[in-house]
VMD Tcl script that builds the backbone (N, CA, C; Angstrom):
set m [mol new atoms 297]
animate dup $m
set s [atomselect $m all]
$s set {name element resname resid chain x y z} {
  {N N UNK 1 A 0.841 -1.181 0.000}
  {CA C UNK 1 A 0.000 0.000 0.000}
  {C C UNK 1 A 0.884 1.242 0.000}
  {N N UNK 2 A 0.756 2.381 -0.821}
  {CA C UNK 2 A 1.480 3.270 -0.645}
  {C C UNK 2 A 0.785 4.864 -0.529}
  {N N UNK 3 A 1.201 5.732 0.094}
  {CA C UNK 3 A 0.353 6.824 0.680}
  {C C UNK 3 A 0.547 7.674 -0.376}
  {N N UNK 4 A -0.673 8.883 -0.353}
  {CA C UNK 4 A -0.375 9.786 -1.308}
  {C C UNK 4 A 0.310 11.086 -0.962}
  {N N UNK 5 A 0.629 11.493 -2.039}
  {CA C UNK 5 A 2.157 12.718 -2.013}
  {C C UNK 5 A 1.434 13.371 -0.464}
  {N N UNK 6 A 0.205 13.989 -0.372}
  {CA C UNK 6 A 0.164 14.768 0.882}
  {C C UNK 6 A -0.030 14.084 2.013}
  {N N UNK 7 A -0.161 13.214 2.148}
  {CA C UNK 7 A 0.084 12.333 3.305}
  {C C UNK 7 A 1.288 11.970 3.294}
  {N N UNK 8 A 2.379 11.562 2.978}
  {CA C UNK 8 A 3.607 11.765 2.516}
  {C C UNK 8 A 4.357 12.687 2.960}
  {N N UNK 9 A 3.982 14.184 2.366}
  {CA C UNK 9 A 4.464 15.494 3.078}
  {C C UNK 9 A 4.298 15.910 4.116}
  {N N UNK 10 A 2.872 15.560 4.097}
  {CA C UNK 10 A 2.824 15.889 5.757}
  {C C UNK 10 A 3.124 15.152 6.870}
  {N N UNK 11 A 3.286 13.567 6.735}
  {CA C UNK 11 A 3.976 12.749 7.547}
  {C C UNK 11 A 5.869 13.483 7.389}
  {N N UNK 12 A 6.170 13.629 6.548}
  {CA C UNK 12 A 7.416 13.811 6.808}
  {C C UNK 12 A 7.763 15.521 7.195}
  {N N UNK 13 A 6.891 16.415 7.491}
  {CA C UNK 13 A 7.000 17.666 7.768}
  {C C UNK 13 A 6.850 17.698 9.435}
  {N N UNK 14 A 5.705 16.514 9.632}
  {CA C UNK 14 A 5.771 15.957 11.185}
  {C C UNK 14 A 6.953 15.638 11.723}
  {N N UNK 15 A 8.145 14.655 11.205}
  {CA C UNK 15 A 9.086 13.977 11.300}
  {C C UNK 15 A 10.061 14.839 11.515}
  {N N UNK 16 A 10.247 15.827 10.557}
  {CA C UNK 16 A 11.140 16.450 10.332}
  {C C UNK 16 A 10.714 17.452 11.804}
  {N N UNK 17 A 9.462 18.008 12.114}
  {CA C UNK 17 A 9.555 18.855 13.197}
  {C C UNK 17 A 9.843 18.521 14.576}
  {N N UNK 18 A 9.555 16.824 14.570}
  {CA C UNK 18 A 9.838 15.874 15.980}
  {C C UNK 18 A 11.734 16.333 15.963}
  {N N UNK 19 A 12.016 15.973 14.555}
  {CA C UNK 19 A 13.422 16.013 15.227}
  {C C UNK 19 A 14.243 16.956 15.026}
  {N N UNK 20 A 13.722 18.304 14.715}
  {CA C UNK 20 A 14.150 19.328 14.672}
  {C C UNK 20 A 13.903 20.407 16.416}
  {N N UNK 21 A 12.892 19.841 16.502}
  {CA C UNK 21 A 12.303 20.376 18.313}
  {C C UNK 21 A 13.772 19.538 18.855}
  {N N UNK 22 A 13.958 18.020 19.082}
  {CA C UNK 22 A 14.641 17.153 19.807}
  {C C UNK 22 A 16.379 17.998 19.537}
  {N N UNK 23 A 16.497 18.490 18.284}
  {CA C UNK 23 A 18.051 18.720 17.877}
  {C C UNK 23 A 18.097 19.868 18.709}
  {N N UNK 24 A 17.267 21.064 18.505}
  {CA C UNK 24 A 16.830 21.630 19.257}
  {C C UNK 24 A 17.407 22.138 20.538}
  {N N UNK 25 A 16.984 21.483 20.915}
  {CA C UNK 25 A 16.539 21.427 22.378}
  {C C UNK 25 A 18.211 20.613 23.089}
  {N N UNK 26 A 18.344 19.999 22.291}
  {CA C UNK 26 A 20.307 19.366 22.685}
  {C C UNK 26 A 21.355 20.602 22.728}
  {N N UNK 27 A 20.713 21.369 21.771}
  {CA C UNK 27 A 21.962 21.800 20.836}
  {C C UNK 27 A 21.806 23.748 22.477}
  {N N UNK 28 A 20.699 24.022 22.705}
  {CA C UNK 28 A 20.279 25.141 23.536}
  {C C UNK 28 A 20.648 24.453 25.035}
  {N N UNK 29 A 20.413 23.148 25.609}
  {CA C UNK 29 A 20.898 22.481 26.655}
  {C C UNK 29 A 22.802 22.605 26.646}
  {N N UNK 30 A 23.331 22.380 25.690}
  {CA C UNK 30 A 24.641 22.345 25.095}
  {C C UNK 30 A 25.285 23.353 25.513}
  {N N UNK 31 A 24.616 24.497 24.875}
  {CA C UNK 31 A 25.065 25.517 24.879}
  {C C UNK 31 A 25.661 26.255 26.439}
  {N N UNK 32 A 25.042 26.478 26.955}
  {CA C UNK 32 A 25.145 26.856 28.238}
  {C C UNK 32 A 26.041 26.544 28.706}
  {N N UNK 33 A 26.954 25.657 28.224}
  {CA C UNK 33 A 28.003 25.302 28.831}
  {C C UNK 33 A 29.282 25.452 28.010}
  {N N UNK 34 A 29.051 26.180 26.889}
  {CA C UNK 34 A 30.318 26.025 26.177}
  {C C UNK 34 A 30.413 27.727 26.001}
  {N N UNK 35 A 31.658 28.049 25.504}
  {CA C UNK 35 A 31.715 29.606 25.128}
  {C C UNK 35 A 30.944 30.012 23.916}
  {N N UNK 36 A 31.207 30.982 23.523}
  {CA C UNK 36 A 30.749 31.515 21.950}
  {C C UNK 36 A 30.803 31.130 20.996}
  {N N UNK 37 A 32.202 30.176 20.609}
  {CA C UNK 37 A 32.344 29.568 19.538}
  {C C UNK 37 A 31.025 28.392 18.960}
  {N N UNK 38 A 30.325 27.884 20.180}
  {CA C UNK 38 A 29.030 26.577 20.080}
  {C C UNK 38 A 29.118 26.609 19.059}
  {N N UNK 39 A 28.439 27.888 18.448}
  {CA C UNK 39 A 27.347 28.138 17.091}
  {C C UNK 39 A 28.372 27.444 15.882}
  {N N UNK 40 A 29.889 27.424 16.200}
  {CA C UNK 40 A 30.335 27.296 14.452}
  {C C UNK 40 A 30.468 26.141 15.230}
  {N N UNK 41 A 30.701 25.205 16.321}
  {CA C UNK 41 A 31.051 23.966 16.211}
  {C C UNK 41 A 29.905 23.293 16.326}
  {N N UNK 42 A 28.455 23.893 16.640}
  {CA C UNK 42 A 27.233 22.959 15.983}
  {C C UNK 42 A 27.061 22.994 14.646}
  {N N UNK 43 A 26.834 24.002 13.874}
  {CA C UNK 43 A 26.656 24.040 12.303}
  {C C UNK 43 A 28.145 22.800 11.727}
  {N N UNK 44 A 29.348 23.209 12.236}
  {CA C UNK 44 A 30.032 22.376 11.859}
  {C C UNK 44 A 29.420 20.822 12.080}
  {N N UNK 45 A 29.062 20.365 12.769}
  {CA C UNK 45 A 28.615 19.022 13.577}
  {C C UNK 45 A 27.740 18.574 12.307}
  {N N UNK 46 A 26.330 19.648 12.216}
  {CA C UNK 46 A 25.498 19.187 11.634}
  {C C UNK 46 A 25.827 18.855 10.158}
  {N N UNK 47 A 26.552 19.810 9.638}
  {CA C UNK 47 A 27.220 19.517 8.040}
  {C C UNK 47 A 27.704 18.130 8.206}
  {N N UNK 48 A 28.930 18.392 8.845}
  {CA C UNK 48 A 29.445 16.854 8.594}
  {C C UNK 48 A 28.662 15.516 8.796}
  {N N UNK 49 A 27.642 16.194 10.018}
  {CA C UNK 49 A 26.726 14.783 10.223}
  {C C UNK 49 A 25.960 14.507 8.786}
  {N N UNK 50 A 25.554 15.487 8.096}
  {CA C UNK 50 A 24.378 15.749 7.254}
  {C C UNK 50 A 25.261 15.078 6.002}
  {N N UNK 51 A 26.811 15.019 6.047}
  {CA C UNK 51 A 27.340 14.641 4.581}
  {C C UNK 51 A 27.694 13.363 4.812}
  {N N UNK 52 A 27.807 12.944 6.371}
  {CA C UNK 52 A 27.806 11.715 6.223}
  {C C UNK 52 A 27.079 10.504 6.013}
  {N N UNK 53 A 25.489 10.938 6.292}
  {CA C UNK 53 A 24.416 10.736 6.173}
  {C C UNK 53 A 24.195 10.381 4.541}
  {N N UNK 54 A 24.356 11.457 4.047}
  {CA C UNK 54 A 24.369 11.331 2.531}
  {C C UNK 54 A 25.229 10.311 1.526}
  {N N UNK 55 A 26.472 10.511 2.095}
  {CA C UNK 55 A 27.377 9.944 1.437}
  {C C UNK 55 A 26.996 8.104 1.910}
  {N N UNK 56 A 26.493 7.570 3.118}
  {CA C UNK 56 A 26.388 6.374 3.264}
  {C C UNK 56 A 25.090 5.921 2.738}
  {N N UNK 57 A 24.239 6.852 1.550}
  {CA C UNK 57 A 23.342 6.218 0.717}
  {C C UNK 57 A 24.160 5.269 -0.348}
  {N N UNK 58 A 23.691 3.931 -0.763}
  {CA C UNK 58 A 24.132 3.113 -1.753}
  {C C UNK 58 A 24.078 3.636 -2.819}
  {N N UNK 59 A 22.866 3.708 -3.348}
  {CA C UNK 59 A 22.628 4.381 -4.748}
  {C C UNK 59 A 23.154 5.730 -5.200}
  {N N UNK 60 A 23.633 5.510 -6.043}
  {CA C UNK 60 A 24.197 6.947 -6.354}
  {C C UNK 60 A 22.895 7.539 -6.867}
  {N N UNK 61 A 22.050 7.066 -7.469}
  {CA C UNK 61 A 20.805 7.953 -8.063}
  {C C UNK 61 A 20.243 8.932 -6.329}
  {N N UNK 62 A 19.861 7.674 -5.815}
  {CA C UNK 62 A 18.962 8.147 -4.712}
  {C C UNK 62 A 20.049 8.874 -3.874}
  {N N UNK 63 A 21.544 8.918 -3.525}
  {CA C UNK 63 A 22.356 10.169 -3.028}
  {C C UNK 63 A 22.226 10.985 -3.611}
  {N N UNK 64 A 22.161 11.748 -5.159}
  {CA C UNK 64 A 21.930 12.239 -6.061}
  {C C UNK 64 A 20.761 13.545 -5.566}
  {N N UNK 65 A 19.705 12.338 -5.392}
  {CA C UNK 65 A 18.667 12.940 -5.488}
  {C C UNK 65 A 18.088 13.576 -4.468}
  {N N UNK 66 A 19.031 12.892 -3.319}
  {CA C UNK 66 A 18.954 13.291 -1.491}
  {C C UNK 66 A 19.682 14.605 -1.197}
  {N N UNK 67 A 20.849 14.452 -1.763}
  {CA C UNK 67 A 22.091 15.639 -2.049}
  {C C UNK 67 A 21.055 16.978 -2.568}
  {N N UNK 68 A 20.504 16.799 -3.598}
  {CA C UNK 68 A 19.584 17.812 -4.221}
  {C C UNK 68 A 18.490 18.211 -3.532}
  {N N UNK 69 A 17.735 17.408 -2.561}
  {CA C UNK 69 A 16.637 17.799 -1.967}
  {C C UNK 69 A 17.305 18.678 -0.771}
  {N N UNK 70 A 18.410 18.336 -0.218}
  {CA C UNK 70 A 18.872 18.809 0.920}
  {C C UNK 70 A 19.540 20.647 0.241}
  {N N UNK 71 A 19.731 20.312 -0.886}
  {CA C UNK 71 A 20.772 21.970 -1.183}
  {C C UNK 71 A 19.201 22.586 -1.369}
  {N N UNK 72 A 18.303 22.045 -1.939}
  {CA C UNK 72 A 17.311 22.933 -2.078}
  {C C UNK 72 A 16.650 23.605 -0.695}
  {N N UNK 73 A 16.371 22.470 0.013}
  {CA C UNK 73 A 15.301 22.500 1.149}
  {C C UNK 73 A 16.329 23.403 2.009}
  {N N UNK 74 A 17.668 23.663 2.202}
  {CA C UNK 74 A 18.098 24.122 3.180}
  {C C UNK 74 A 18.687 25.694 2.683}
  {N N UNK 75 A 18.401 25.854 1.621}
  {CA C UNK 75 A 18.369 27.008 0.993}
  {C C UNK 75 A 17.418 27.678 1.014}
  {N N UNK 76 A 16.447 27.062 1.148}
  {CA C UNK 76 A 14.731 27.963 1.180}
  {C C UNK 76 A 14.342 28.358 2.633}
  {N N UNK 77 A 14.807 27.622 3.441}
  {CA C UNK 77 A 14.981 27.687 5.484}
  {C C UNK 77 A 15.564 28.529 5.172}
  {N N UNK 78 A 16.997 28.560 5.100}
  {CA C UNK 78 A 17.905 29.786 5.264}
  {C C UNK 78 A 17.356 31.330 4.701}
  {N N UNK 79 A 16.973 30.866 3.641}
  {CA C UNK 79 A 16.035 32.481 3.061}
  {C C UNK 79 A 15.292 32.960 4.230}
  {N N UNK 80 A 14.324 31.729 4.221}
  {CA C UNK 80 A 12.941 32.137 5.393}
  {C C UNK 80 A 13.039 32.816 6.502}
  {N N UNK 81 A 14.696 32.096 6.894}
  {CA C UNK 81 A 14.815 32.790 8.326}
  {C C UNK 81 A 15.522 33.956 8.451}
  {N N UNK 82 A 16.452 34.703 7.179}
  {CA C UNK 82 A 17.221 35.612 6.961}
  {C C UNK 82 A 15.564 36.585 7.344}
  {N N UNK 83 A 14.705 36.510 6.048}
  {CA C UNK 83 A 13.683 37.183 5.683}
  {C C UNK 83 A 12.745 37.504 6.657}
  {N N UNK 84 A 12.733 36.593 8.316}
  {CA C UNK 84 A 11.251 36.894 9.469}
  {C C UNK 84 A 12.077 37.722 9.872}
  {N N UNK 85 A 11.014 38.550 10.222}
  {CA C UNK 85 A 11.333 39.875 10.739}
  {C C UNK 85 A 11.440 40.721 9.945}
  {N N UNK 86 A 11.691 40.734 8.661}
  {CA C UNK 86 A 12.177 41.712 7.473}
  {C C UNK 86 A 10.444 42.249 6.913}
  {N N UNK 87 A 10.609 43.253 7.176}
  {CA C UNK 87 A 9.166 43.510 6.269}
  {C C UNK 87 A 9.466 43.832 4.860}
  {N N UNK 88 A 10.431 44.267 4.312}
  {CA C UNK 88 A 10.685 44.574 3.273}
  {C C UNK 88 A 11.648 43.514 2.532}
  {N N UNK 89 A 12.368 42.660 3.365}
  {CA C UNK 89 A 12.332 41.534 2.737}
  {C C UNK 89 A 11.660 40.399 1.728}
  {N N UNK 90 A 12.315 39.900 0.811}
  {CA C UNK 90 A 11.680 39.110 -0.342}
  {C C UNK 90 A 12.775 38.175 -0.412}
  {N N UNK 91 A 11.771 36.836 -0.448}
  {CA C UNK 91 A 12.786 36.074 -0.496}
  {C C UNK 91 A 12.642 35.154 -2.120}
  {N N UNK 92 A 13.766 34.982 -3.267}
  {CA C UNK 92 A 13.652 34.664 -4.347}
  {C C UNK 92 A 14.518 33.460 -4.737}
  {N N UNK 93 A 13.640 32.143 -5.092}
  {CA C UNK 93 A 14.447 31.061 -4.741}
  {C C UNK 93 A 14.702 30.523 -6.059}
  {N N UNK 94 A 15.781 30.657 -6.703}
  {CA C UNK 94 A 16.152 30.455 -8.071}
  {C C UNK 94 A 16.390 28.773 -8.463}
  {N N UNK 95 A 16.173 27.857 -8.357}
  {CA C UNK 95 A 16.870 26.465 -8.803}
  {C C UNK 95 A 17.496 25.933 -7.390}
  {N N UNK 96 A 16.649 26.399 -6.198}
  {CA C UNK 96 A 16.847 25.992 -5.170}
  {C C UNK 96 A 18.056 26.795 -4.356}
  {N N UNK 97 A 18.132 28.243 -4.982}
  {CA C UNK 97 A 19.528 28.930 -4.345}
  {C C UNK 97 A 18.499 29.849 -3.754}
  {N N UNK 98 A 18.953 30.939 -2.782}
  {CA C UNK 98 A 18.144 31.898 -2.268}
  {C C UNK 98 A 18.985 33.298 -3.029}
  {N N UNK 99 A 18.457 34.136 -3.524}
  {CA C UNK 99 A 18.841 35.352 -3.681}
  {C C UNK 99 A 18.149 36.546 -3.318}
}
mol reanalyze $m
mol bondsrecalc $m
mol representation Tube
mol addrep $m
C-alpha cells in the first residue's frame, strides 16, 4: 500500500519537526556550557553529520537525489529565516539557491 504525495508530506513535515524540536533542544541544553564559539562547532557538527548521512546512501541515483533535496530545502529555510522579521524583505528562490 502506498500513501499519497500529501500524506507523505505531511507525515514527513511531522518527522522532520519531531526532530528538529529534539536537535533543538540538545543543541540550547549544550550551549550553556560552552563559550561563543558553540554556534560554528554545531553548524560544523550538523554539516558533517548531514554529509555523512548522505554519502552512506548506496545508490548513487537516490544520493543524487537526497544531495539535491537537501541543497534545495536548506536554501529555502535559510532564506525564510534571513527574511522573518524583514518587512521589506523578499525572499527569491532560483533552482533551489536563495537570492
Amino acid at each position: 500500500m502506498t500513501m499519497s504525495e500529501s500524506t507523505y508530506r505531511a507525515e514527513r513535515a511531522r518527522q522532520t519537526q519531531v526532530l528538529y524540536d529534539a536537535v533543538d533542544k540538545a543543541v540550547q541544553g549544550a550551549a550553556v556550557h560552552f563559550e561563543t564559539p558553540m554556534l560554528n562547532a554545531v553548524i560544523g557538527a550538523l554539516v558533517a553529520n548531514l554529509a555523512e548521512s548522505i554519502a552512506a546512501i548506496g545508490d548513487h541515483r537516490t544520493r543524487k537525489n537526497m544531495r539535491q533535496t537537501v541543497e534545495k530545502e536548506l536554501s529555502q529555510k535559510i532564506a525564510a529565516l534571513i527574511a522573518d522579521g524583514r518587512p521589506n524583505a523578499k525572499i527569491i528562490a532560483v533552482n533551489g539557491g536563495m537570492h
